[in-house]
C-alpha positions as CSV (number, residue, x, y, z in Angstrom):
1,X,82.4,144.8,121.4
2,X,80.5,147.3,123.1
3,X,76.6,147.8,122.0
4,X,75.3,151.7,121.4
5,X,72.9,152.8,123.9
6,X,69.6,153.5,122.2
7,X,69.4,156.9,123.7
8,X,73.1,157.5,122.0
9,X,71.8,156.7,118.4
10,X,69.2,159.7,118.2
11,X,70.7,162.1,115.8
12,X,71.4,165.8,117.7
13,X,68.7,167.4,115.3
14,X,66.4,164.9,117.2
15,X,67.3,165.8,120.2
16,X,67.2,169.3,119.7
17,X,63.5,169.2,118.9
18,X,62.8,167.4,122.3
19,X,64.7,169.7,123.8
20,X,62.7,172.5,122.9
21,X,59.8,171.3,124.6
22,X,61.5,171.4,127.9
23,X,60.1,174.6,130.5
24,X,62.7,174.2,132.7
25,X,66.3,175.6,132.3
26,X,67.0,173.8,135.6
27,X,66.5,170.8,133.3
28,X,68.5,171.6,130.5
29,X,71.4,172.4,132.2
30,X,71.1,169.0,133.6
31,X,70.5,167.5,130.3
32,X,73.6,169.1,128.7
33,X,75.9,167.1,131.3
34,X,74.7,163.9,130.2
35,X,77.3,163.9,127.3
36,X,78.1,165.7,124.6
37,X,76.2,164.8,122.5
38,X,73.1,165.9,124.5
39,X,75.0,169.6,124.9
40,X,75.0,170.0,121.6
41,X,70.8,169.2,121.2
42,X,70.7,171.7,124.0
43,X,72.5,174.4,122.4
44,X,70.6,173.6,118.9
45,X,67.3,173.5,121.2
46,X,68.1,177.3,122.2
47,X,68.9,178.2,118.8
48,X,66.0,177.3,117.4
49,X,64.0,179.7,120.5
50,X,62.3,182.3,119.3
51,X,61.0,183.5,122.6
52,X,63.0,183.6,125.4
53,X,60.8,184.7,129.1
54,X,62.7,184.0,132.0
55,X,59.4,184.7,134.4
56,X,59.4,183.6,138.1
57,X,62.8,182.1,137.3
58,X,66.2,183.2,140.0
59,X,68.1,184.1,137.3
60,X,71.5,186.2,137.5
61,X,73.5,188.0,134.6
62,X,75.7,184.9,134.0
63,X,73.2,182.6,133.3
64,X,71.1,184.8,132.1
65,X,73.3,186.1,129.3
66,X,74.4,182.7,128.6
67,X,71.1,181.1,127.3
68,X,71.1,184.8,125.6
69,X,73.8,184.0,123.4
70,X,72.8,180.6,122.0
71,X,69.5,181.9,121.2
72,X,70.2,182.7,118.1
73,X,66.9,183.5,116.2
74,X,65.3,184.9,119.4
75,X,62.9,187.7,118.6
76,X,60.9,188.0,122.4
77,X,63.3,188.5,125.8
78,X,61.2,188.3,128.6
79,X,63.2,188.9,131.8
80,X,61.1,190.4,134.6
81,X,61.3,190.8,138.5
82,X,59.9,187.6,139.9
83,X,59.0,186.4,143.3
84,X,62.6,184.9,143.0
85,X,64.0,187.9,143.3
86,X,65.8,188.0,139.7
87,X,69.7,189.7,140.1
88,X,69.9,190.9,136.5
89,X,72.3,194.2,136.7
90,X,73.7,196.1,134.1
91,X,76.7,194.0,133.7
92,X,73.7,191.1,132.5
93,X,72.4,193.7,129.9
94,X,75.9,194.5,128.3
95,X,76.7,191.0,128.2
96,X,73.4,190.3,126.7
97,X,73.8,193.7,124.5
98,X,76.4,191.4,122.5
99,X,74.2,188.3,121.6
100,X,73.7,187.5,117.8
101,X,70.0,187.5,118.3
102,X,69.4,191.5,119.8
103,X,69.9,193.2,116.5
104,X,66.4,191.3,115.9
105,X,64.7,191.4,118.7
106,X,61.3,192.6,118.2
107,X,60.4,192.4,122.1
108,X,61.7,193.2,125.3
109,X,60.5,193.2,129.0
110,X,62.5,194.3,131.8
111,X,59.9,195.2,133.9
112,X,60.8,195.5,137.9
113,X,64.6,195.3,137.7
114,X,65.3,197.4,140.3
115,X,69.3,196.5,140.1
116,X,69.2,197.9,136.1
117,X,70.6,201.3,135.4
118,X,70.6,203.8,132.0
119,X,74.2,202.2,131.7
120,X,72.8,198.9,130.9
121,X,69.8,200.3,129.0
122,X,71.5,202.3,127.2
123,X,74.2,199.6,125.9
124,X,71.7,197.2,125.2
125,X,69.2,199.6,123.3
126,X,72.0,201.0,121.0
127,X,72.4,197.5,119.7
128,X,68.8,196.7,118.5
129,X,67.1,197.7,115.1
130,X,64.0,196.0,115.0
131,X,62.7,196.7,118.5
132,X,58.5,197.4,118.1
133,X,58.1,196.4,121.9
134,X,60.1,197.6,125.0
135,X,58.5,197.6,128.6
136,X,60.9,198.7,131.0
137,X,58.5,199.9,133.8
138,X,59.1,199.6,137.4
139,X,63.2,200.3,136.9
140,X,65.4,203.5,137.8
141,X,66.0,204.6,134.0
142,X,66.1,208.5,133.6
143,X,65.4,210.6,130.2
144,X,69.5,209.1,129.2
145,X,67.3,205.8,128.1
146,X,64.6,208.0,126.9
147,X,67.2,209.5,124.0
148,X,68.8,205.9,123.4
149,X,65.5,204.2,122.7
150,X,64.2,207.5,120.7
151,X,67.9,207.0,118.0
152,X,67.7,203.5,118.1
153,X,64.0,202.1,117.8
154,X,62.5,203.7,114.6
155,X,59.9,200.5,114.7
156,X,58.7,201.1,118.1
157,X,55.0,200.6,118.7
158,X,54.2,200.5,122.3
159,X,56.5,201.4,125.4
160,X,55.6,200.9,129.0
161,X,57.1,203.3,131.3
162,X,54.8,202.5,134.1
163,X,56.2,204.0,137.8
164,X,59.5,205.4,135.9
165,X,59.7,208.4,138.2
166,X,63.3,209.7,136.9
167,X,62.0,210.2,133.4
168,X,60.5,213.8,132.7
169,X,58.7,215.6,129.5
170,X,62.0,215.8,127.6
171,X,62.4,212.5,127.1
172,X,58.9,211.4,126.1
173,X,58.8,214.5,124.0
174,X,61.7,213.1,122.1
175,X,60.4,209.3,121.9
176,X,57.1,211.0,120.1
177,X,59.4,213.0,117.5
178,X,61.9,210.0,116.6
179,X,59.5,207.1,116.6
180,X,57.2,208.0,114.4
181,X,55.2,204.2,114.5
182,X,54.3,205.2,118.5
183,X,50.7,204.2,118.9
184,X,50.9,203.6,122.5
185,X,52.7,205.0,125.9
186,X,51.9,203.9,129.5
187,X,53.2,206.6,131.8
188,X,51.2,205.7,134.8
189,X,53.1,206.6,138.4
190,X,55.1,209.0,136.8
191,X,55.7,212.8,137.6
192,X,55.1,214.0,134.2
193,X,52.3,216.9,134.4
194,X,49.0,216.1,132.9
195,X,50.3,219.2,130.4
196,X,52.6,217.3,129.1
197,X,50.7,214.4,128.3
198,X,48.1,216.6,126.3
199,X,50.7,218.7,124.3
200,X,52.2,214.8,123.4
201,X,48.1,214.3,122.1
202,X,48.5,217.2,120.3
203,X,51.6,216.6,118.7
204,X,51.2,213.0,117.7
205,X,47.3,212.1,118.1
């Protein structure tokens, strides 16, 4: 008669909280091919994620959106340019636009993606309702993001636009009309005129 492993007699829930100590998703992908039952404490591992940062990581859309989608109770997506050269596209944000966990996401950083678009934005934007921290400085987006974020993020507290040089007056005038919990705005390295920014003061001090 064949004897259990001891490894095989931990119960998944176990495993799942071990799991979630683990930094490295190089490691949990090796971990869920052990066996199934070690898939299983990885996929309960990401569920029970809260904050997701895929920093200094070579991620691309399809893993990217992957580990998305079995984060269920995520609130913070981190996924920034890294050293690594991180390939998220748009096609990355609409498949991550479709995760359980975006309608409460309370947090998200896109900063540096260069390969990201108002398409992607846009689709993944529309889908929040919670949203109270965006940074999507250093990317392409034009005043079409602007609008999106402005009818979709009534919680928003703080937005970095830092070196968006597509987006103009319009669309910050319209973030400071529809989200009325703005307290803060980074425009640095943009083209908006110093005009602007003062008539936003006056507006919403």
């Amino acid at each position: 008669m064949e004897v259990e492993a001891e490894i095989d007699r931990l119960p998944v829930d176990l495993l799942a909280n071990i799991f979630v100590l683990f930094t490295s998703f190089t490691d949990l992908a090796q971990a869920s091919e052990v066996c199934k039952k070690w898939k299983q404490g990885v996929n309960e591992s990401l569920a029970c994620r809260e904050n997701l940062s895929f920093a200094g990581l070579k991620m691309d859309d399809e893993s990217t959106a992957r580990l998305v989608c079995h984060a269920y109770n995520l609130t913070k997506l981190h996924i920034p340019r890294s050293r690594w050269c991180c390939q998220i596209t748009d096609a990355g944000l609409v498949r991550i636009s479709f995760a359980k966990c975006v309608s409460n996401l309370t947090s998200i950083s896109l900063w540096g993606l260069t390969g990201i678009t108002d398409e992607g934005v846009v689709q993944l934007i529309s889908r929040t309702r919670s949203l109270q921290h965006l940074n999507v400085g250093g990317t392409f987006i034009t005043d079409e993001s602007l609008f999106a974020i402005a009818r979709s993020c009534p919680k928003l507290e703080t937005i970095v636009l830092w070196s968006c040089r597509h987006v103009t007056e319009n669309g910050l005038f319209a973030l400071v009309d529809k989200c009325l919990e703005l307290k803060s705005m980074n425009v640095w390295g943009t083209r908006v005129p110093v005009d602007c920014l003062n008539n936003l003061l006056v507006l919403r001090p």
